[in-house]
Biopython code that builds the backbone (N, CA, C, O; Angstrom):
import numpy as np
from Bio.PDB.StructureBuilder import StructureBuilder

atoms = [
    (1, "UNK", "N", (20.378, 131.226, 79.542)),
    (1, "UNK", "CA", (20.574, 132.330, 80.443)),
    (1, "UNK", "C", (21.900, 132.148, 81.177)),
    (1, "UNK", "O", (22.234, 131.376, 82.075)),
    (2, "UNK", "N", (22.490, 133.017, 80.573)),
    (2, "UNK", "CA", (23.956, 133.059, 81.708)),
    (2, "UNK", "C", (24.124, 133.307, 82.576)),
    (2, "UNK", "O", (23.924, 134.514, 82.433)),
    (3, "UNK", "N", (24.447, 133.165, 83.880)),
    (3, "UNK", "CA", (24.809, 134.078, 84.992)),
    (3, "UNK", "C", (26.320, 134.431, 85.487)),
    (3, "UNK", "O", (27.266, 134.066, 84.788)),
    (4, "UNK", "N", (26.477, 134.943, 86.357)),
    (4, "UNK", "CA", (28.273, 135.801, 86.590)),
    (4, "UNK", "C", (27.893, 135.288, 88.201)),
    (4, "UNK", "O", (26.863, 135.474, 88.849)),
    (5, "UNK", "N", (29.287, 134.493, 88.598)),
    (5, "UNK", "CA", (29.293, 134.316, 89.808)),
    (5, "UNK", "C", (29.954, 135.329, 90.563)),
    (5, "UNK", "O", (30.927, 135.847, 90.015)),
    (6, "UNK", "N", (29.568, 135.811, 91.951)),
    (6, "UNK", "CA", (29.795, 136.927, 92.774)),
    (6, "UNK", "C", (31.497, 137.028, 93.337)),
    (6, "UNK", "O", (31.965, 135.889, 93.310)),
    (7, "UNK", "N", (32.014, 137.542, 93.584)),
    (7, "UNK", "CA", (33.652, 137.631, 93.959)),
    (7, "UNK", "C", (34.115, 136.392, 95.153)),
    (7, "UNK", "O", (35.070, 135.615, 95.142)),
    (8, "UNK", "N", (33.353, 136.525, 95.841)),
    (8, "UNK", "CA", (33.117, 135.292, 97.329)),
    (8, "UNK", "C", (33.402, 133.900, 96.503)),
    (8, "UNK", "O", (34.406, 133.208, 96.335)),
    (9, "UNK", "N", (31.644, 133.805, 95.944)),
    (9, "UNK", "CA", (31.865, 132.457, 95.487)),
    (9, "UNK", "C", (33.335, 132.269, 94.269)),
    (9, "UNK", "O", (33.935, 131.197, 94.354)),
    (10, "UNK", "N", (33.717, 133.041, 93.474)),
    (10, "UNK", "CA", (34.959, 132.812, 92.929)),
    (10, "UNK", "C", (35.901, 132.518, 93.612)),
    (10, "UNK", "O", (36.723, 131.785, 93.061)),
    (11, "UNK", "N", (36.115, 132.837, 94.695)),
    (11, "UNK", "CA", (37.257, 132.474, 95.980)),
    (11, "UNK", "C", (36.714, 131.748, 96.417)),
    (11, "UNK", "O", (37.106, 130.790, 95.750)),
    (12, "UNK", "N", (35.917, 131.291, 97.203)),
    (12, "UNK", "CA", (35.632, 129.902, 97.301)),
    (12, "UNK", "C", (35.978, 128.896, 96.411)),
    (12, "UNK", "O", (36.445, 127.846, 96.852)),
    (13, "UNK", "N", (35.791, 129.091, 95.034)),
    (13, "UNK", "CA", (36.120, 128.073, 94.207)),
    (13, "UNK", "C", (37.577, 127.699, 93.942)),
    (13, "UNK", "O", (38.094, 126.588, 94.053)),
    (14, "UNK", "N", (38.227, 129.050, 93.507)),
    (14, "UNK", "CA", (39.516, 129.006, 93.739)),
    (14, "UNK", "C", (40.405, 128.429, 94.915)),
    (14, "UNK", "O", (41.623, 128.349, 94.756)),
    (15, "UNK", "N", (39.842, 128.052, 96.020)),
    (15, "UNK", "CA", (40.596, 127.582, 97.617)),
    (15, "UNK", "C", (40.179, 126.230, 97.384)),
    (15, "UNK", "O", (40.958, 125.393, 97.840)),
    (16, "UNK", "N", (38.949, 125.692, 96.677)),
    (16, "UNK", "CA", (38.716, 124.323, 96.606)),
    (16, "UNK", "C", (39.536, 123.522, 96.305)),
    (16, "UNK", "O", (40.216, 124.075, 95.440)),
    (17, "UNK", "N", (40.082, 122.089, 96.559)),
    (17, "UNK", "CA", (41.079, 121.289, 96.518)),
    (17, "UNK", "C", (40.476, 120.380, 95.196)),
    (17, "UNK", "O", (41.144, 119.838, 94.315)),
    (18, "UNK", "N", (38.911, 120.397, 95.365)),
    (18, "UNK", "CA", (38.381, 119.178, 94.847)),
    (18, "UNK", "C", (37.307, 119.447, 94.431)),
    (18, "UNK", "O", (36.961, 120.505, 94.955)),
    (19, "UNK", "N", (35.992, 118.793, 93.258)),
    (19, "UNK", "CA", (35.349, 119.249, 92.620)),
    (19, "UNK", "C", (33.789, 117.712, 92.778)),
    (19, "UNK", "O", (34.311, 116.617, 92.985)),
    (20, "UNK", "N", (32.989, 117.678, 92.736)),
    (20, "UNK", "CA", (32.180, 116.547, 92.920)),
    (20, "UNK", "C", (31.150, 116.859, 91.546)),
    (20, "UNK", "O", (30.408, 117.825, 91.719)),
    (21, "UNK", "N", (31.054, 116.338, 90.558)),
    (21, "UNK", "CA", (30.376, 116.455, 89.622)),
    (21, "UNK", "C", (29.051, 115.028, 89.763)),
    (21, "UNK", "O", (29.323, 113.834, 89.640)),
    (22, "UNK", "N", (27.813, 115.537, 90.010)),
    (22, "UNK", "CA", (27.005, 114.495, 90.361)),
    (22, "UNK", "C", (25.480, 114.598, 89.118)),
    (22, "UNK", "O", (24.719, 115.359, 88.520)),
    (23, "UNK", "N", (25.771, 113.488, 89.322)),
    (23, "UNK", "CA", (24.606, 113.274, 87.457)),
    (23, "UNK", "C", (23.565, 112.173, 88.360)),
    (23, "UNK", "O", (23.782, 111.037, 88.781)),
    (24, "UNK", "N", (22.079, 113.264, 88.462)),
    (24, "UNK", "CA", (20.743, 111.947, 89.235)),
    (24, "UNK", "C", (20.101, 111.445, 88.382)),
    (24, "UNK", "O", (20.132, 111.829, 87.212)),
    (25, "UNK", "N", (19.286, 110.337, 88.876)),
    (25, "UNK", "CA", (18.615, 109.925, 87.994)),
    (25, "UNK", "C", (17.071, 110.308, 87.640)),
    (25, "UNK", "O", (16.275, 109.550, 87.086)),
    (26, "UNK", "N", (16.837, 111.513, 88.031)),
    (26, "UNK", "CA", (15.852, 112.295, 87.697)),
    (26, "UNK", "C", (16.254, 113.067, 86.128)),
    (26, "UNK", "O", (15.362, 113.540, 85.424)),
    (27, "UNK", "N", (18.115, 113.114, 85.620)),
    (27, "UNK", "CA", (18.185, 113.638, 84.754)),
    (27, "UNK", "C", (18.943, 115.074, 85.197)),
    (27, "UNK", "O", (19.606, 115.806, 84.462)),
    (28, "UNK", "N", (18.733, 115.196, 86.182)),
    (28, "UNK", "CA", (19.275, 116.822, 86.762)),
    (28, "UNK", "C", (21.084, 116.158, 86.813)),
    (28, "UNK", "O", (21.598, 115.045, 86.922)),
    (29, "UNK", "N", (21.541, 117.475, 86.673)),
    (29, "UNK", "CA", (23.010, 117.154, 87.228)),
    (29, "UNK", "C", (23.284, 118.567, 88.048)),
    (29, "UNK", "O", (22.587, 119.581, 88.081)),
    (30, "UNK", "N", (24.793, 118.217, 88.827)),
    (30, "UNK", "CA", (25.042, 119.675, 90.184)),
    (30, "UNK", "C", (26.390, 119.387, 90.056)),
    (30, "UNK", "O", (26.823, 118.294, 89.693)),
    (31, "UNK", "N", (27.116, 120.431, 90.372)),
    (31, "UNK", "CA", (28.622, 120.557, 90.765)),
    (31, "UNK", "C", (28.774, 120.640, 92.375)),
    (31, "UNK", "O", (28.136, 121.481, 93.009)),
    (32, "UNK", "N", (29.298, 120.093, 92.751)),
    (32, "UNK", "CA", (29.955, 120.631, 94.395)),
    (32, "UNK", "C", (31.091, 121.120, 94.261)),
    (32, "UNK", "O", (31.539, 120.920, 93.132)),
    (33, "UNK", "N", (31.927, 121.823, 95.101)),
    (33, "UNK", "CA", (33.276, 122.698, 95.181)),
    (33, "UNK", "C", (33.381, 121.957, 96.425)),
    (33, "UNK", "O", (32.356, 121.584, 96.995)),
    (34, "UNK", "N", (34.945, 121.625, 97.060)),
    (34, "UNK", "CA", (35.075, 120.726, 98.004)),
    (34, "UNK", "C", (35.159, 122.258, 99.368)),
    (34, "UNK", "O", (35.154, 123.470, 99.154)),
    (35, "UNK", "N", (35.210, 121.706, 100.323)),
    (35, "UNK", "CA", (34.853, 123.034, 101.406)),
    (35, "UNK", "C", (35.568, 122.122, 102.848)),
    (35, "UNK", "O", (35.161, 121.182, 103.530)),
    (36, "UNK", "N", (37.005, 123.097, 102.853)),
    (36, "UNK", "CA", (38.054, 121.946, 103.518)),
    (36, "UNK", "C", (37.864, 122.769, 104.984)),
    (36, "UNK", "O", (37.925, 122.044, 105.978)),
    (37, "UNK", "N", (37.675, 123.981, 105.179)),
    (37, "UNK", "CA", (37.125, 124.773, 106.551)),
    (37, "UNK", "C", (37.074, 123.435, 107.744)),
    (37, "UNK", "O", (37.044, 122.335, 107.192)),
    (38, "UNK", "N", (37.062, 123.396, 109.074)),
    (38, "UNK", "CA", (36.785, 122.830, 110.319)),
    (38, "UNK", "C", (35.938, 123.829, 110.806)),
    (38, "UNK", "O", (35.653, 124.896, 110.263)),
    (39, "UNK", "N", (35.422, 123.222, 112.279)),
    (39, "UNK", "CA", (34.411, 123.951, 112.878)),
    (39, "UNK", "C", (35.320, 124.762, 114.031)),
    (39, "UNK", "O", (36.333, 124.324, 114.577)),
    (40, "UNK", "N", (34.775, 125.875, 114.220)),
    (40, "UNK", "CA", (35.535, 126.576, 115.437)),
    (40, "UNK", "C", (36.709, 127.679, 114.565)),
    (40, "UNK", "O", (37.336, 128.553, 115.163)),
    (41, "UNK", "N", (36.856, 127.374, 112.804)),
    (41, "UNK", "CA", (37.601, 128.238, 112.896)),
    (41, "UNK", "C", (39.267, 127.287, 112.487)),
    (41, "UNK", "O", (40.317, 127.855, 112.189)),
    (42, "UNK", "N", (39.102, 126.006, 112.576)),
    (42, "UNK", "CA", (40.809, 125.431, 112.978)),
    (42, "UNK", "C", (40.932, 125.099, 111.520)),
    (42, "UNK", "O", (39.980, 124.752, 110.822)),
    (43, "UNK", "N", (42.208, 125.232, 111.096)),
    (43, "UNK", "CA", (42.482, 124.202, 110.099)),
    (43, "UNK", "C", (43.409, 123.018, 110.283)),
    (43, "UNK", "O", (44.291, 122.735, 111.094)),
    (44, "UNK", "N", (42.725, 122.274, 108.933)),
    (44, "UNK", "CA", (42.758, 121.110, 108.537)),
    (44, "UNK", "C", (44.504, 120.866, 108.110)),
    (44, "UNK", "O", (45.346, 121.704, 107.789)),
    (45, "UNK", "N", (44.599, 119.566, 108.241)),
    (45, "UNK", "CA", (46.314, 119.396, 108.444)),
    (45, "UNK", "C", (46.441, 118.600, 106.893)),
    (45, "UNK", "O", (47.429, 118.440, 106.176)),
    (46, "UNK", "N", (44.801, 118.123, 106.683)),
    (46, "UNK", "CA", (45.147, 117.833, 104.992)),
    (46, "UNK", "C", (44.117, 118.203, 104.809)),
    (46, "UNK", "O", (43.231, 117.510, 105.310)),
    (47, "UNK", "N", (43.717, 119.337, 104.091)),
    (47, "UNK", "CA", (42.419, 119.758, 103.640)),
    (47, "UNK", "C", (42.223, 119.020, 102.245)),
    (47, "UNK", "O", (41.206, 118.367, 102.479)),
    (48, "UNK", "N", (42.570, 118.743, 100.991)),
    (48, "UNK", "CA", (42.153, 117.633, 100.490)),
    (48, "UNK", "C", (41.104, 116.351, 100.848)),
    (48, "UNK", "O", (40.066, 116.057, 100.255)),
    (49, "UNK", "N", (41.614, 115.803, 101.811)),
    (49, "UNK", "CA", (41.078, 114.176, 102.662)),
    (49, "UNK", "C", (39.742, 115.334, 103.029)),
    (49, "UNK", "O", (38.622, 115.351, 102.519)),
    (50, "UNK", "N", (40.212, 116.091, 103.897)),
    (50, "UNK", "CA", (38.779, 116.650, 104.422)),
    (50, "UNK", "C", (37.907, 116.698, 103.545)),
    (50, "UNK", "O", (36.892, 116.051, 103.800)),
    (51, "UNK", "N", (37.951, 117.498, 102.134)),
    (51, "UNK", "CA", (36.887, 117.820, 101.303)),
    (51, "UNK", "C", (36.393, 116.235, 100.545)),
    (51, "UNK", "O", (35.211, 116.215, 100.201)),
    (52, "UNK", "N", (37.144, 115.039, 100.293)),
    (52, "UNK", "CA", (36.937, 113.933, 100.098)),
    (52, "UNK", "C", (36.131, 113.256, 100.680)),
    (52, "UNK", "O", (35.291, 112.599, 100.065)),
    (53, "UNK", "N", (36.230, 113.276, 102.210)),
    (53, "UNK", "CA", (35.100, 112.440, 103.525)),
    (53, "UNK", "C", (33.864, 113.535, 103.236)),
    (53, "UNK", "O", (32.811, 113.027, 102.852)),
    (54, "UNK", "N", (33.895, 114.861, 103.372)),
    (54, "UNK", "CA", (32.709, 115.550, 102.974)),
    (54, "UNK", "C", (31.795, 115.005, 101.692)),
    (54, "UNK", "O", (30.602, 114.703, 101.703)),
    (55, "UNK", "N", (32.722, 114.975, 100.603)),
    (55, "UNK", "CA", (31.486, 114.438, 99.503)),
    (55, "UNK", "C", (31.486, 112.683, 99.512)),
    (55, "UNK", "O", (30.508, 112.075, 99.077)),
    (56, "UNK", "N", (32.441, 112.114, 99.942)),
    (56, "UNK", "CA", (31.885, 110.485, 100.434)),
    (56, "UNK", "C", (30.358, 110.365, 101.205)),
    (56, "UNK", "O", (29.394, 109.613, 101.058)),
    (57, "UNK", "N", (30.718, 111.708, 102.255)),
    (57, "UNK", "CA", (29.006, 111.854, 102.972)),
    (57, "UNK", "C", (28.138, 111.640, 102.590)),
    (57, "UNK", "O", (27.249, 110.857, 102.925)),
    (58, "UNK", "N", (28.336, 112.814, 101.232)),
    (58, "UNK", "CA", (26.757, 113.627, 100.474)),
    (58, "UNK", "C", (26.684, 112.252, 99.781)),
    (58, "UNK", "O", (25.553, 111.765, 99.785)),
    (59, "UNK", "N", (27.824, 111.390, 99.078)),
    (59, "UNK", "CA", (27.170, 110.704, 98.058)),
    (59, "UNK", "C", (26.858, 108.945, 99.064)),
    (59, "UNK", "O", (26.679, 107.953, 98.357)),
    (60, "UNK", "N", (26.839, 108.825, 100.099)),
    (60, "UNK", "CA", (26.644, 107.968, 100.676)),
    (60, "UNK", "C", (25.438, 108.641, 101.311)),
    (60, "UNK", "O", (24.692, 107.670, 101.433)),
    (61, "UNK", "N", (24.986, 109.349, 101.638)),
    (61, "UNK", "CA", (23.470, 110.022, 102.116)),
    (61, "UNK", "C", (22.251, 109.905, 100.929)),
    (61, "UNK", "O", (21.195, 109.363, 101.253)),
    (62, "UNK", "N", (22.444, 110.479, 99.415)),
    (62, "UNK", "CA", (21.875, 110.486, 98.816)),
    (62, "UNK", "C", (21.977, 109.490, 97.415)),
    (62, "UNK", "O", (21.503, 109.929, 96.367)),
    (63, "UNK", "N", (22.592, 108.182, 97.444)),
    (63, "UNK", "CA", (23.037, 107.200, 97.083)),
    (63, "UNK", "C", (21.828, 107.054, 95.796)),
    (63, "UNK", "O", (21.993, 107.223, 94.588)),
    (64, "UNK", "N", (20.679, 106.709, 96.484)),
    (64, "UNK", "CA", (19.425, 105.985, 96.060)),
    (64, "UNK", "C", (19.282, 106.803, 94.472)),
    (64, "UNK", "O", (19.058, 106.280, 93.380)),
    (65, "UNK", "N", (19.487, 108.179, 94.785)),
    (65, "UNK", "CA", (18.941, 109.340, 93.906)),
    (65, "UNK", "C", (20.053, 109.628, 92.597)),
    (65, "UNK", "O", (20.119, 110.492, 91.722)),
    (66, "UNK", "N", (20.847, 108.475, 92.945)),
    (66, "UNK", "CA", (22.464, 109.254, 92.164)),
    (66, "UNK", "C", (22.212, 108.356, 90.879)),
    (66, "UNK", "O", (21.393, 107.447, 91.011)),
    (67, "UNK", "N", (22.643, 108.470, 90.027)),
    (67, "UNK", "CA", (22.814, 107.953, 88.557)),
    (67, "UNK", "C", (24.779, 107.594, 88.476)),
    (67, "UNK", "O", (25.225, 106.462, 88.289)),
    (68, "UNK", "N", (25.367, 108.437, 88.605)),
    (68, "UNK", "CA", (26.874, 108.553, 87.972)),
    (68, "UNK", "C", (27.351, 109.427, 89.031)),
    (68, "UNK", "O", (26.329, 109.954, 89.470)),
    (69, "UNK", "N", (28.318, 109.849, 89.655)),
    (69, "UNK", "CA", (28.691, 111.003, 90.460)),
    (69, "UNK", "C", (30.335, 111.055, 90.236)),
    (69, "UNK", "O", (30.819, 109.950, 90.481)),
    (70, "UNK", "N", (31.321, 112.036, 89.838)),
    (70, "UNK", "CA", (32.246, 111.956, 89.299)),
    (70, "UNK", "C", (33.188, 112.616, 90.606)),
    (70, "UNK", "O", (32.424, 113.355, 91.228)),
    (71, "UNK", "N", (34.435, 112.622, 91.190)),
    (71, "UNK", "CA", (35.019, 113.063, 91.661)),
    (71, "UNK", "C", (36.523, 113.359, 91.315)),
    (71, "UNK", "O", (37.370, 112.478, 91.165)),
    (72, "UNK", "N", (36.791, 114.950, 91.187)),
    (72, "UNK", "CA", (37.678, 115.522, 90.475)),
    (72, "UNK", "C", (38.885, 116.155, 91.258)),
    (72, "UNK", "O", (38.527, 116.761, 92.268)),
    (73, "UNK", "N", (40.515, 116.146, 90.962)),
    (73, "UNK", "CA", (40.958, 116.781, 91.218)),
    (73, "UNK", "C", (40.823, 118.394, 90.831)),
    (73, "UNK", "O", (40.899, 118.741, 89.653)),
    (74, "UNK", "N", (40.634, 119.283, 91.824)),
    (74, "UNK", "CA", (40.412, 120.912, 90.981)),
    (74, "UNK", "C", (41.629, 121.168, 90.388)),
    (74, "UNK", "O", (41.595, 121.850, 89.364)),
    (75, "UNK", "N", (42.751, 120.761, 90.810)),
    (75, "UNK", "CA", (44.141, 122.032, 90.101)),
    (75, "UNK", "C", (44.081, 121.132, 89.078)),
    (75, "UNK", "O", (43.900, 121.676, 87.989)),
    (76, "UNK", "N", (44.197, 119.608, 89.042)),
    (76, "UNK", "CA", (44.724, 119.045, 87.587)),
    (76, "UNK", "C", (43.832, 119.007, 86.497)),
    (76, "UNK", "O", (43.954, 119.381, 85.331)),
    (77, "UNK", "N", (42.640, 118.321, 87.301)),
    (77, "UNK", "CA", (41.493, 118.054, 86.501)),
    (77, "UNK", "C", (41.512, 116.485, 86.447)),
    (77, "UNK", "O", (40.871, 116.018, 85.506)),
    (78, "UNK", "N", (41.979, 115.799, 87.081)),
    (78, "UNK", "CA", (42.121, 114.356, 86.577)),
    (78, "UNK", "C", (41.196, 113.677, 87.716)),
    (78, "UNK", "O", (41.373, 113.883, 88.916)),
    (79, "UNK", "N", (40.404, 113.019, 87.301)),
    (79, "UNK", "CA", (39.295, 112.210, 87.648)),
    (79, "UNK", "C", (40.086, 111.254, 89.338)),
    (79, "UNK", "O", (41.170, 110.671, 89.356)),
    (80, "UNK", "N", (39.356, 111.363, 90.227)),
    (80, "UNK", "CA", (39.963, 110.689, 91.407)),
    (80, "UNK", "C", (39.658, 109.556, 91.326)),
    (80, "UNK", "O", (40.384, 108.564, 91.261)),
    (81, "UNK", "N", (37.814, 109.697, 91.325)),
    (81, "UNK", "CA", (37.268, 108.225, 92.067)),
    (81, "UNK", "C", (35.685, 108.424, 91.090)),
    (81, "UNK", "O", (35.112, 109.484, 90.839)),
    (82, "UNK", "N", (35.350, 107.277, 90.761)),
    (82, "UNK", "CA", (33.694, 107.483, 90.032)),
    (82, "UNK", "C", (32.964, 106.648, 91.312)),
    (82, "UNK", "O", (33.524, 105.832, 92.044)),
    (83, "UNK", "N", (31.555, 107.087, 91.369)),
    (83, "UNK", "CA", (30.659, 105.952, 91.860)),
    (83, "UNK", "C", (29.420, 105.541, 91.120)),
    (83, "UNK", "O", (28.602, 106.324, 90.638)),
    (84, "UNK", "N", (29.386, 104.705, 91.093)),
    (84, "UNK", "CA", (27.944, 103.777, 89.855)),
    (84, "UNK", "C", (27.962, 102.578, 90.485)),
    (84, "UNK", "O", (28.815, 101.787, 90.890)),
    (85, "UNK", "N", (26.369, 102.697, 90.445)),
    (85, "UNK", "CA", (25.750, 101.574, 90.213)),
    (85, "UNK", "C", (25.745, 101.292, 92.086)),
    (85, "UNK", "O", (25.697, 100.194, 92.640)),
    (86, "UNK", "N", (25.812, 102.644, 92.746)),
    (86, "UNK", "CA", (25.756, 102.374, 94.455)),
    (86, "UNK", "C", (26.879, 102.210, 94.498)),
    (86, "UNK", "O", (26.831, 101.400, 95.423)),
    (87, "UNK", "N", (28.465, 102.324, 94.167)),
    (87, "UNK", "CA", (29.478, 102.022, 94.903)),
    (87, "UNK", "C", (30.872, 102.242, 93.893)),
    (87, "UNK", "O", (30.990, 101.721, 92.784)),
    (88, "UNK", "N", (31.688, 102.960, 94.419)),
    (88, "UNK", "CA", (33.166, 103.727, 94.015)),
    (88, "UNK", "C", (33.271, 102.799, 93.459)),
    (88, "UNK", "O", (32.919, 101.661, 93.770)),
    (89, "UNK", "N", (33.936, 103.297, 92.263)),
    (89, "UNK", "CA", (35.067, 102.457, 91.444)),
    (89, "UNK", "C", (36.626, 102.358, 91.495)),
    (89, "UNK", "O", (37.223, 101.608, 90.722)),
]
sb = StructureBuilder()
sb.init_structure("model")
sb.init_model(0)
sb.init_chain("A")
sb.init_seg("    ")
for serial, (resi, resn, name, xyz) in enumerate(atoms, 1):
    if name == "N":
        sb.init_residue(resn, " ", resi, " ")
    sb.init_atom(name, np.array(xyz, "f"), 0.0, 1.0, " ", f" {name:<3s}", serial, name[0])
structure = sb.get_structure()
């Protein structure tokens, strides 16, 4: 089943700096889009780093559950940082 993503989320994706490809060990896998926004409205003076500490979060919060979790540059495509086995490579 295919689906068509909505105009929003395409711009969202398109503004993303960075991409989090996460593989659990339940077998499921998820994409994240990095989300460089501040609170109040301000921006970020390196939105990159921002969207980086954001998914360091998620994958330091949900560690236990992770199998492989891949972290991607969006414009190039070239692999930043992996984490396995509990801890960045």
């Amino acid at each position: 089943m295919a689906t068509t993503r909505s105009t929003s989320v395409q711009k969202f994706i398109a503004q993303a700096h960075t991409k989090l490809v996460v593989y659990y060990l339940d077998g499921n896998a998820r994409t994240w889009y990095g989300r460089n926004n501040l609170p109040e409205g301000r921006l970020a003076a390196d939105p990159r780093a921002v969207e980086i500490k954001r998914h360091d979060r998620y994958v330091t919060k949900t560690k236990d559950n992770i199998k492989v979790a891949l972290l991607y540059d969006q414009h190039t495509g070239e692999e930043i940082r992996r984490f396995k086995n509990g801890a960045w490579l």
